[in-house]
C-alpha positions as CSV (number, residue, x, y, z in Angstrom):
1,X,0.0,0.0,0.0
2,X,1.1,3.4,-0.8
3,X,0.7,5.7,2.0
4,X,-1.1,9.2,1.3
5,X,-0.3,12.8,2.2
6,X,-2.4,14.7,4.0
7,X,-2.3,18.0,2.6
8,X,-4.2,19.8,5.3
9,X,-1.4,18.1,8.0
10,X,1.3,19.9,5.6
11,X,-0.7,23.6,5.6
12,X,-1.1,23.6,9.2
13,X,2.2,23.0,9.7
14,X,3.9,26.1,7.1
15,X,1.1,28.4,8.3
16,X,2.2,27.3,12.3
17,X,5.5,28.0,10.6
18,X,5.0,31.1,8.7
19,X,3.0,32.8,12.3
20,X,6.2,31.3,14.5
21,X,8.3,33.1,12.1
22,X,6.7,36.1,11.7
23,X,6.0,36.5,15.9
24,X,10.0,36.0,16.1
25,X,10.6,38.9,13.7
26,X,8.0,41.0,15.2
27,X,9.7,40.7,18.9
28,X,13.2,40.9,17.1
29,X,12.4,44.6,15.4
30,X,10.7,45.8,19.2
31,X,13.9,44.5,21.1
32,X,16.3,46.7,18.5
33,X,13.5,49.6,18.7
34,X,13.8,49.4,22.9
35,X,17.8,49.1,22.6
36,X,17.5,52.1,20.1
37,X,15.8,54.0,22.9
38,X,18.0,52.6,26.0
39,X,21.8,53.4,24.9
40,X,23.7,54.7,27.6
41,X,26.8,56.7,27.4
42,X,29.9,55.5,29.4
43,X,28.8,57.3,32.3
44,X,25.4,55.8,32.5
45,X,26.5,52.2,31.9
46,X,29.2,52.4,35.0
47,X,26.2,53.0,36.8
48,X,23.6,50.6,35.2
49,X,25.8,47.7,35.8
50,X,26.5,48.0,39.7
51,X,23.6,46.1,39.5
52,X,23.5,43.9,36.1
53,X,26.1,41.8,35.8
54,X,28.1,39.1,38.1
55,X,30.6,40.5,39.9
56,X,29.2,43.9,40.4
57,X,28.2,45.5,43.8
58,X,24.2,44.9,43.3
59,X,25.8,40.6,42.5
60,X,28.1,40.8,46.3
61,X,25.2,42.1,48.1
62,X,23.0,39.8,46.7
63,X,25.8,36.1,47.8
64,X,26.5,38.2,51.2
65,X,22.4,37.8,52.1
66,X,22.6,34.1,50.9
67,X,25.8,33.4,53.5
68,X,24.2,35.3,55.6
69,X,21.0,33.5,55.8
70,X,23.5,30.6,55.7
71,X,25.1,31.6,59.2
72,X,21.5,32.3,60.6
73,X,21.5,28.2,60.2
74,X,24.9,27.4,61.4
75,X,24.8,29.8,64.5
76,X,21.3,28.2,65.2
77,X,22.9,24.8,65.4
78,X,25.8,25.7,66.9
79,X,24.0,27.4,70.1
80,X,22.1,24.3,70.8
81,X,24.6,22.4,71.0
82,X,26.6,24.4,73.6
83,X,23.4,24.4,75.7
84,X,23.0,21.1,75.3
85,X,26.6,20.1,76.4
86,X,25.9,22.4,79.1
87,X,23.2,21.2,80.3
88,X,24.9,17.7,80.2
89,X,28.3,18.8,81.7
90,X,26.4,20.3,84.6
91,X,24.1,17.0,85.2
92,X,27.1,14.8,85.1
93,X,29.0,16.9,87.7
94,X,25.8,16.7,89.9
95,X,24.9,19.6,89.5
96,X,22.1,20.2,86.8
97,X,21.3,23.8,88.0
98,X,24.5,25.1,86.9
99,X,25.6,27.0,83.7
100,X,29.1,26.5,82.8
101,X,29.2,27.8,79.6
102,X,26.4,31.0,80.1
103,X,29.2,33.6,78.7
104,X,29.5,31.5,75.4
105,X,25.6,31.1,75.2
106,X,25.3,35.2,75.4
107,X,28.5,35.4,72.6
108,X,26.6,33.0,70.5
109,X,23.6,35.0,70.9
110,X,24.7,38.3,70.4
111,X,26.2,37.2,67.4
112,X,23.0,35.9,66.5
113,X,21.7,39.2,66.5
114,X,24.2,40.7,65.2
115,X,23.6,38.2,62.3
116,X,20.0,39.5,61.8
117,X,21.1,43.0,61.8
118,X,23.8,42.7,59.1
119,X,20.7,40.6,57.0
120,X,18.3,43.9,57.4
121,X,21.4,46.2,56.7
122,X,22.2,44.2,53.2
123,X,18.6,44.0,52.0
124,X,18.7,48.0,52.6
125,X,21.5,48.7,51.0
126,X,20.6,46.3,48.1
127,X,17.1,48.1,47.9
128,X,19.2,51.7,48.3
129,X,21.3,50.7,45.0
130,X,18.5,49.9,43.2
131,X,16.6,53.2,43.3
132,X,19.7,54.8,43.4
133,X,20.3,53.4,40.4
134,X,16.7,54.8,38.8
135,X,17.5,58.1,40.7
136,X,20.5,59.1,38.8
137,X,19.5,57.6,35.6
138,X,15.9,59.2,35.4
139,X,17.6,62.7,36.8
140,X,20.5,62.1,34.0
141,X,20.7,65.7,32.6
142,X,22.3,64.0,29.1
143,X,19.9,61.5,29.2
144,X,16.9,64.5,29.4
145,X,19.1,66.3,26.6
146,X,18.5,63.4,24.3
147,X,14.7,62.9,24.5
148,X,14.1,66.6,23.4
């Protein structure tokens, strides 16, 4: 048996085609038409990328929250184990109401705090470099010279 074509199968697939093609060259010629309107000079792109690429200022802020977050975990762990071997230390001396380890606890908590404070402080100055970033770009007086 010879097989036959389906001709419909074949249009739908060129005219799927032809639309796929023509949507691609569509968002191509608006991407060049938005990177028309957003060239920067040298001084607005030292600017722009503190917060673009890796390596920049906006990119270290952004890996000091993760190990900070990270610390949050390993200073959790480490204060319950101190109380814990304090609490055991104590019981297997006889005496179970004692702390022996009470200034280490307070360290380990202050740097706990500490900790949290440096998290808030990051996320601020993340969030600060981002509308400084807007700030000076949309108060750019070159930028205002080229739109008129």
């Amino acid at each position: 048996m010879q097989a036959t074509r389906q001709p419909t199968r074949d249009y739908l697939f060129l005219y799927a085609l032809t639309i796929s093609m023509l949507c691609v060259a569509f968002m191509a010629d608006q991407n060049s038409a938005t990177a028309e309107e957003e060239k920067f000079d040298r001084a607005q792109n030292l600017v722009v990328n503190l917060n673009k690429v890796q390596g920049c200022a906006g990119w270290y802020l952004l890996q000091d929250i993760r190990k900070v977050q990270e610390m949050d975990h390993d200073l959790g762990k480490a204060h319950f184990q101190i109380q814990e071997a304090d609490k055991n230390y104590a019981k297997l001396r006889g005496k179970p109401d004692d702390r022996y380890l009470s200034t280490l606890i307070m360290k380990v908590e202050k740097a706990q705090q500490d900790r949290k404070m440096l998290e808030e402080d990051l996320h601020e100055a993340f969030d600060q470099l981002r509308t400084s970033i807007k700030e000076v770009l949309m108060t750019d007086p070159e930028r205002r010279n080229k739109k008129h």
